[in-house]
N, C-alpha and C positions, 0 to 999 in steps of 0.2 A: 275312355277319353280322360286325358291328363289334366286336373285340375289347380290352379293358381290363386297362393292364397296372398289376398291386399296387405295384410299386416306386416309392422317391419321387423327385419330380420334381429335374433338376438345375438346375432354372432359377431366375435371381436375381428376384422380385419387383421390380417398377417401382418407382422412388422416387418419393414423395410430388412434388408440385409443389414448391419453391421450398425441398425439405430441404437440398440440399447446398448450396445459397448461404449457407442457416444455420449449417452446420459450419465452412463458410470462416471467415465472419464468427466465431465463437467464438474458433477456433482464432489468430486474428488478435487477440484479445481477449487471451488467456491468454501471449500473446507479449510484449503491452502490459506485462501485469501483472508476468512474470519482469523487463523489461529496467528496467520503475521502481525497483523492489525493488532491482536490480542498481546502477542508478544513486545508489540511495540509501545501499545499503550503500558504495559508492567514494566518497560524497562526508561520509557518516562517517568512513570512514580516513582521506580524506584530510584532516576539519579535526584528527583526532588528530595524524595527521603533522605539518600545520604547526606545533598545539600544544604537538608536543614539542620542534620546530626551534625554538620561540619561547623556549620554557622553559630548553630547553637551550643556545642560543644568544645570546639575548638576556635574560633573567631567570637566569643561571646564579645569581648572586651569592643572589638569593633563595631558591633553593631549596637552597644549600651552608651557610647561614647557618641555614636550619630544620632540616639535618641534622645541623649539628654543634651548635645548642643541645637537640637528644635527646640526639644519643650521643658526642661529642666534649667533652673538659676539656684547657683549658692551667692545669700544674700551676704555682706559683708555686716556685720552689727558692730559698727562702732563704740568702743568704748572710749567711757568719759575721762577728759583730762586732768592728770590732780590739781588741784589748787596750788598756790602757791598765797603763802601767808607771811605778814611778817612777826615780830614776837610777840605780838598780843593778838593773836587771831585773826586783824586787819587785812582782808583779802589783797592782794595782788595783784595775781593772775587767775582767772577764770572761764570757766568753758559752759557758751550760754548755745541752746538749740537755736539753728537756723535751717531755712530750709533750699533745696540746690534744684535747678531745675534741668532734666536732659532729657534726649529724645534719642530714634533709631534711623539715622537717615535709610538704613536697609529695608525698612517697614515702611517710609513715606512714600511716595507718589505726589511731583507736585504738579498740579494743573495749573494747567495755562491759558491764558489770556482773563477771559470771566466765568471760565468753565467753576463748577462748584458738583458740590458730594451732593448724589441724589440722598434722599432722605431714606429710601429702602433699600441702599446700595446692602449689598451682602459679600461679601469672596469668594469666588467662584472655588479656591482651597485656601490654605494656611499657608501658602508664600505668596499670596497677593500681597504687595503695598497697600495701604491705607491712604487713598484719596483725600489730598490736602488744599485748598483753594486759595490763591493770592491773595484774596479778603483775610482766610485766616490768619497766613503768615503776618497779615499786616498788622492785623490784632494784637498777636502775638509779642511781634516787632514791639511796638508800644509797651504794654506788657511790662516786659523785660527792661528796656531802656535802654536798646541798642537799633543802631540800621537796619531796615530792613534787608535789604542788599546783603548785609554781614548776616543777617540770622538766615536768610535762603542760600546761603551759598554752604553754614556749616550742613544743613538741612540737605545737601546734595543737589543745589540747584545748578552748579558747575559741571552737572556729569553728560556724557554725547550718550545719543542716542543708541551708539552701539558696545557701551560700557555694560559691562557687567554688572549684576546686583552685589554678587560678589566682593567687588571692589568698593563698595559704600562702607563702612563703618557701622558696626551694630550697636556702637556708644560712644554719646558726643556729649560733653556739657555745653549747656546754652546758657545756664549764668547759675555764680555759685554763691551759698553763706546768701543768700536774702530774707528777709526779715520776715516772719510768720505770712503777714497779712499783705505784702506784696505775693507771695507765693503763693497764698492763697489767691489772689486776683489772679494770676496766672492760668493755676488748674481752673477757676470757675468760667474759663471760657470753651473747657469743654471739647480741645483740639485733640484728634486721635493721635495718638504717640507719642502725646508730651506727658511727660511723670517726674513728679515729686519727689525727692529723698531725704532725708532726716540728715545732717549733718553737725558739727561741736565749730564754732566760732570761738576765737580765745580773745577775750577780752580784759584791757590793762585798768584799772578804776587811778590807780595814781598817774597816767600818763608817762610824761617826759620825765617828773620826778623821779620815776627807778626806773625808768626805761635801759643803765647804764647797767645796773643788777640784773634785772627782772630778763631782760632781753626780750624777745618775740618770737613767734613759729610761722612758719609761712603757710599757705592757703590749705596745705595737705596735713595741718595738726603737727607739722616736725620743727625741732629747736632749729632756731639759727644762730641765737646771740645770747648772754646772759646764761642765768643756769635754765633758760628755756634749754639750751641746748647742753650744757654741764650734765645736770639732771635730765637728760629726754629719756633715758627708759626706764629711772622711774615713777616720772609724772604721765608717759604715752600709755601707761598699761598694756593688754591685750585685747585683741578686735576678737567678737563670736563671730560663728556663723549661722546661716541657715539656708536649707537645700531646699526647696521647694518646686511646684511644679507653675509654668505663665502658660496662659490660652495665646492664640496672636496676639492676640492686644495688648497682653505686658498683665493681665492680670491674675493674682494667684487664684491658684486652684487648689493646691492641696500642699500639705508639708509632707515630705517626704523620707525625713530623717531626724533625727534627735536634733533639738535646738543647743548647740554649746554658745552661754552665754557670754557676755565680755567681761574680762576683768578689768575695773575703772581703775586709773593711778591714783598714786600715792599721794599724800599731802603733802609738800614739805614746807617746814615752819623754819622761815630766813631766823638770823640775830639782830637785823633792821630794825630800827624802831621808826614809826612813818612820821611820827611827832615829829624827833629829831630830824629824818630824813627831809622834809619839807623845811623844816630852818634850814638845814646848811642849804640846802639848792638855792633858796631863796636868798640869802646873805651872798653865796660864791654869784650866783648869776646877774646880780646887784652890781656887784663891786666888777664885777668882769664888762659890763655895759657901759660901768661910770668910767674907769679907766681904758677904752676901747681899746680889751685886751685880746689876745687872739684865741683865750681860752684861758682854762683851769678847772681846778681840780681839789678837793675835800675828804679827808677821810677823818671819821670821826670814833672809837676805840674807847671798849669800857675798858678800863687799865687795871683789872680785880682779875676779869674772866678772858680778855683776848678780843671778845667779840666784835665783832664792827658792827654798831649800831646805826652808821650813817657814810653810803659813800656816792659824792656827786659829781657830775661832771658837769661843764657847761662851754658851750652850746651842748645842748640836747633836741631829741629828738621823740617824736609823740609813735609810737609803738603802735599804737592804732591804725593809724595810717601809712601801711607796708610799702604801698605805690609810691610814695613821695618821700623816701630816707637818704635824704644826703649820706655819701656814704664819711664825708670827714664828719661828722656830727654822729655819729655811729664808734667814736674811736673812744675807749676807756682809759682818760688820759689818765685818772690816778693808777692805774695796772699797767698800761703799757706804754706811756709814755718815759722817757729817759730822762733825765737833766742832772748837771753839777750842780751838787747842791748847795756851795758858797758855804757860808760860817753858819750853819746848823748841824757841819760837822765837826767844828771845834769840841763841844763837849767832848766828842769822843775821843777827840787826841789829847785833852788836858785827861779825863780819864785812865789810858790807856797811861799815861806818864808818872799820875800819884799812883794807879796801882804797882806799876813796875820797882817804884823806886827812884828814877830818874831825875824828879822834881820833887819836892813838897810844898804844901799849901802855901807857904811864905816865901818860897822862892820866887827869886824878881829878875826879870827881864828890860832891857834895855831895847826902846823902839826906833824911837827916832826919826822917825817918817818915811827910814829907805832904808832898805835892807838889798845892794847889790851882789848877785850868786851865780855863777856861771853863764856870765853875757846876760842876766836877767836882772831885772830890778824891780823889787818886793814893794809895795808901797801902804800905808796908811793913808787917809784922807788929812789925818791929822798927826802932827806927833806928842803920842801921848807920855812921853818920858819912859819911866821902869814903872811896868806892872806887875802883879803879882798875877797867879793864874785866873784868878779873880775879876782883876783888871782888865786881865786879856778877853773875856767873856764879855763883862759889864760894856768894854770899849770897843768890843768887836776887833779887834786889834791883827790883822794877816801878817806883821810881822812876830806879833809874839805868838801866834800858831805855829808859827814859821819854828819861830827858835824853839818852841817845845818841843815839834817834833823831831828836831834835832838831838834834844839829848838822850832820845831812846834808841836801840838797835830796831832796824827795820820790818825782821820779822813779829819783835812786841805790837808793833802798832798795825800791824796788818794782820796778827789774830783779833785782836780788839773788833777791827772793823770785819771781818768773817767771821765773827761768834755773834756779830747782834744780826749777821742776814746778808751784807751787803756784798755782788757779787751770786746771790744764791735767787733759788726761783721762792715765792713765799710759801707758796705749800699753802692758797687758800681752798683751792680745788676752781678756782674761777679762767675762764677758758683766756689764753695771750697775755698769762702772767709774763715780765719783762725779768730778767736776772741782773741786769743791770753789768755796769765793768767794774772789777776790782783786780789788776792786772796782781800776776806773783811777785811779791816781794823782792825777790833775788833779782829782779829784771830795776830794781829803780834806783834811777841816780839819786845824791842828794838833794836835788835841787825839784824832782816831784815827791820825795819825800816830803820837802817843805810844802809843794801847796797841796799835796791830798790832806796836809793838816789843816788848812783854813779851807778846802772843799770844793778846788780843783784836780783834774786829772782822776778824776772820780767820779760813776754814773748812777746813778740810784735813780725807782722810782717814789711816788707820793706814800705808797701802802709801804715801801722800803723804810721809809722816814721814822713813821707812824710808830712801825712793828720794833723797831730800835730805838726810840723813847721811852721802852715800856724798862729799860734798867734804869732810868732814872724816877721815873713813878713807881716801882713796886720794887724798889730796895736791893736794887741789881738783877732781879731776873724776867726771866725771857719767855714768855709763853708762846704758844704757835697761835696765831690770829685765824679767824674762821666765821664765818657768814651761815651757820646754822649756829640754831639754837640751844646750849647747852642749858645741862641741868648742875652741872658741878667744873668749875673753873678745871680747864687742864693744867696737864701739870707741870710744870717751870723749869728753865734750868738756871744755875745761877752764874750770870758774867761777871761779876764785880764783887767786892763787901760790902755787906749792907749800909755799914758805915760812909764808905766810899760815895756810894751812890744817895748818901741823905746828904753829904758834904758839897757834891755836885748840884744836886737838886736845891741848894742854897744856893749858890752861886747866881744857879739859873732865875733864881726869883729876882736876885737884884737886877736884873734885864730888862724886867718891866717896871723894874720902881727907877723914881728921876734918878737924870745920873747914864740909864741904859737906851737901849736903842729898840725898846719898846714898849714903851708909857702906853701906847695905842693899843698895847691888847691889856690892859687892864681892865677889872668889873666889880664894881660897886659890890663889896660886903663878901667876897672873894680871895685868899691869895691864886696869885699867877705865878707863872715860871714857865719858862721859854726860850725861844734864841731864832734869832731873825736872820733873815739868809735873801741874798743880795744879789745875783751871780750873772756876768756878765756871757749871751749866748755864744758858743763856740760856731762858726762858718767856715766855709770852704779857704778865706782869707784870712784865719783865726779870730781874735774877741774884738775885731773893731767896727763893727756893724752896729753900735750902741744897740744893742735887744738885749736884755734882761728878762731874768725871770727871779720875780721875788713871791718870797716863801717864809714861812713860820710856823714851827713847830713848839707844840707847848702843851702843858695840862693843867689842871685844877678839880678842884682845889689842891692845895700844897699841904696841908697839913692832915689829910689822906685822900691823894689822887683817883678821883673818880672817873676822870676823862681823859683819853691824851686826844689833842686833834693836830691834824696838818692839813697846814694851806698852803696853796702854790697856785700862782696868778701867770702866765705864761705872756711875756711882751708887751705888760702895759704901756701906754701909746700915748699919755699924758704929759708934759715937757714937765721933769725935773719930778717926777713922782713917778717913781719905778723901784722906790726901796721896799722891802720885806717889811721895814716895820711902820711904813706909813700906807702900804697898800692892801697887806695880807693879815695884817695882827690886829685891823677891826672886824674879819670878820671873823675871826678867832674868837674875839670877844663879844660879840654878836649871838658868835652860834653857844660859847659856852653859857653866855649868862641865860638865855630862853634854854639848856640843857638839862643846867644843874636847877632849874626853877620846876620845869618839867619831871626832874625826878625826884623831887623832894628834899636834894642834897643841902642840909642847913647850913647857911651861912658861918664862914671861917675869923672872918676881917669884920672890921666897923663900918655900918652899914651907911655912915657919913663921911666915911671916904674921900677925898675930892680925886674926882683923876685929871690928874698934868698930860697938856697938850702933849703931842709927841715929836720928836727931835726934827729940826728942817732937813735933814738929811740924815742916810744912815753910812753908817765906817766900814762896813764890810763888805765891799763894792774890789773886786778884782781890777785893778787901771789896767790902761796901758803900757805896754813898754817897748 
């Protein structure tokens, strides 16, 4: 009997026909599948790799240049402005800190209506705007001292909705040059994105006084006028920098580069003296008010070294205040203004006639009151008979100007007047020097031969004047005039004989003693010498517009010239008081006598002196004809 055992069998069942061929095959399959996968993921890394080799190796520049316009700033460090001084150290011009206030309209965000900055607000990253609330702008607004309106709209209050951040501006000034403790009220309100800057304010201490010198610089520290701008790079210096790293918020975080610091400018020390300078403005801006004149002008010349220790114009204008510059008030009438200068150029043609030969001292001219010359008629106010060359000065005399400069050839007396400047630029180094007209010789009839001898047909300016009195103060020569400060007079050239020019320079004194046509610029305990100039203005319709412009030139002491000065009063406007030496030769005497007191210069003359009124009218007046 066949027995059957319960237990289960341990034998492996037969495989399928053709199963395990199929398992190969899969498992062959799934090996496929890992090594693509594998390949794929290495030939990822590896375009990242080369990516970053390309980046980093050859694109460096690009991607250092997106990083530092995120998070890197090179600061700009201003340097300070030179001073400007006049010849005793008397500041000028100065550069005092102020503080500037700007913001990022690309970093604001301004909310609207009563919306306001939660207190735990955060940036969800580093290009979120800074959430700004109406309340603060309004703050703000006040703050500053502007509309509100106007500070939301530099702030990007104007931009739509589907503008770009892009297109905002990442720097805006909101108000500049404020004064420490406004600015400080500013920052202590604590508004995100508003920041502070350090900037140079250039401040005038004499005002409108040299404002004609000094000139101004406009809100970015650069010259405009004056040797602000003459001098701008040597008084501007050089700005440092510095590179640094800002969080968003504008604040540093780290230096990132060597600080190169600024180099401050230069000092320069004018030849101004501010003593001086303040008499003459005050004397020419006097006389210019009382004879409601249309202007003038003062230059005042140490007659030793060249220097101009005073030169002023009037109307002037307060340098301080940039906003509000008339620009006629802004004009350097003694530099670039023109005018015929009437009989103050006489000396030069009696001059140019003793030196020649043509004349001498005793030589006498016949006046007569008219002198008729090619359809023209010459005239005196008066006729003073026969003068000598002497006469012709003391009497202001346009006919014997006339005939002196007749008896010299043409070219003589037109080097005369081109060896002391005139026709020429001055060469002070001061910005819209005027060259004036001195037409060529070869081009003139007789008949402006005669009046460029009494001081028609002929243009000069005030410093023109000045710079060519300086052969009759310093024994015929000529020095170059200059608005720095020397240490040793420059050096001369000589126009004349020394002789020549002490014989002139006599003449010139009896001008202001009675007898001459200006007693008015005499000064107690002083000799004077000078010559008054009268001259009727040239118009579109020639000289019959009665406008004058009276003028005086002259120095002192005489018996060794310490000053030359010139005055010119432009269209006094007073009936019958528009002569040179009833309008222009008191302030002459004005600014000399407080000059020479101010420099210690000791008295020449008798300090009991009396000085005679001066003449009701003056003779050196161009008529009509």
């Amino acid at each position: 009997m066949k027995r059957f055992s319960t237990a289960p069998s341990t034998t492996r069942p037969a495989s399928p026909p053709g199963g395990r061929q199929r398992y190969v095959q899969q498992l062959k399959l799934e090996r496929w599948r890992v090594w693509l996968l594998i390949a794929g993921l290495l030939s990822l890394f590896g375009a990242l790799l080369v990516r970053g080799l390309y980046l980093q190796t050859y694109n460096e520049g690009f991607l250092q240049e997106q990083g530092d316009a995120r998070y890197t700033r090179t600061l700009r460090l201003e340097a300070d402005r030179g001073k400007i001084t006049d010849r005793n150290g008397e500041p000028l011009a100065i550069s005092t800190p102020v503080q500037s206030i700007w913001a990022s309209p690309r970093g604001i965000k301004l909310l609207t209506g009563d919306q306001t900055r939660p207190e735990d607000w955060e940036p969800a990253n580093e290009k979120d705007p800074v959430p700004v609330s109406r309340a603060e702008i309004a703050k703000l607004a006040k703050a500053l001292g502007m509309p509100t309106d106007e500070l939301a709209g530099k702030l990007g209050d104007t931009r739509k909705t589907d503008k770009p951040d892009a297109k905002l501006p990442d720097f805006v000034w909101l108000k500049r040059q404020m004064t420490p403790d406004d600015a400080k009220a500013v920052m202590a309100l604590n508004i995100p994105g508003i920041y502070s800057q350090t900037e140079y304010r250039r401040y005038y201490p004499a005002g409108e006084v040299m404002a004609h010198i000094v000139g101004y610089t406009d809100i970015d520290g650069r010259g405009q006028e004056g040797f602000e701008l003459t001098k701008n790079a040597m008084l501007e210096g050089k700005a440092g920098s510095r590179t640094v790293i800002r969080d968003r918020r504008g604040y540093i975080v780290e230096d990132i580069s060597t600080i190169v610091p600024p180099r401050d400018g230069e000092t320069l020390s004018l030849s101004i003296d501010s003593r001086i300078q303040y008499l003459a403005y005050r004397e020419l801006k006097a006389q210019v008010e009382a004879y409601h004149a249309a202007g003038g002008g003062i230059v005042v010349l140490d007659a030793r070294t060249g220097e101009v220790l005073a030169l002023a114009n009037a109307p002037s204008y307060n340098p301080n205040s940039r906003n509000k510059i008339d620009a006629a008030r802004k004009r350097n009438r003694a530099l670039t203004d023109l005018y015929e200068p009437g009989s103050t150029m006489k000396p030069f043609t009696i001059s140019a006639a003793l030196n020649s030969g043509s004349i001498k001292d005793t030589s006498s001219f016949t006046t007569g009151g008219q002198l008729p010359m090619a359809g023209y008629v010459i005239k005196d106010t008066h006729n003073y008979g026969t003068l000598t060359p002497e006469g012709i000065l003391v009497k202001s005399s346009n006919i014997g100007a006339a005939k002196v400069a007749l008896t010299m050839p043409r070219e003589v007396q037109w080097t005369m007047l081109n060896s002391v400047g005139f026709g020429q630029q001055p060469q002070t180094g001061f910005p819209g020097e005027a060259y004036g007209r001195l037409r060529p010789w070869k081009t003139w009839y007789p008949i402006e031969q005669a009046t460029i001898g009494y001081g028609y047909g002929i243009s000069v300016s005030l410093v023109q004047m000045a710079k060519a009195y300086q052969i009759f103060a310093t024994d015929g020569q000529l020095r170059p005039i200059t608005f720095t400060k020397q240490i040793a007079p420059l050096p001369g050239k000589q126009i004349i004989p020394a002789e020549l020019a002490q014989e002139v320079r006599g003449m010139l004194e009896k001008v202001t003693q009675p007898g001459g046509t200006a007693t008015r610029a005499q000064v107690v305990g002083y000799r004077i010498a000078g010559k008054t100039g009268t001259a009727l203005k040239q118009t579109a319709g020639g000289y019959g517009e009665r406008k004058y412009v009276a003028s005086f030139v002259g120095f002192a002491p005489v018996s060794d010239p310490r000053l030359i000065i010139a005055v010119m009063i432009d269209e006094p406007s007073v009936e019958k008081s528009y002569y040179g030496g009833m309008v222009s030769a008191p302030v002459f005497a004005n600014v000399v006598a407080g000059s020479l007191r101010l420099l210690g210069v000791p008295p020449d003359a008798p300090t009991t002196s009396i000085l005679l009124p001066g003449p009701t009218e003056d003779e050196d007046v161009k008529e009509e004809t």
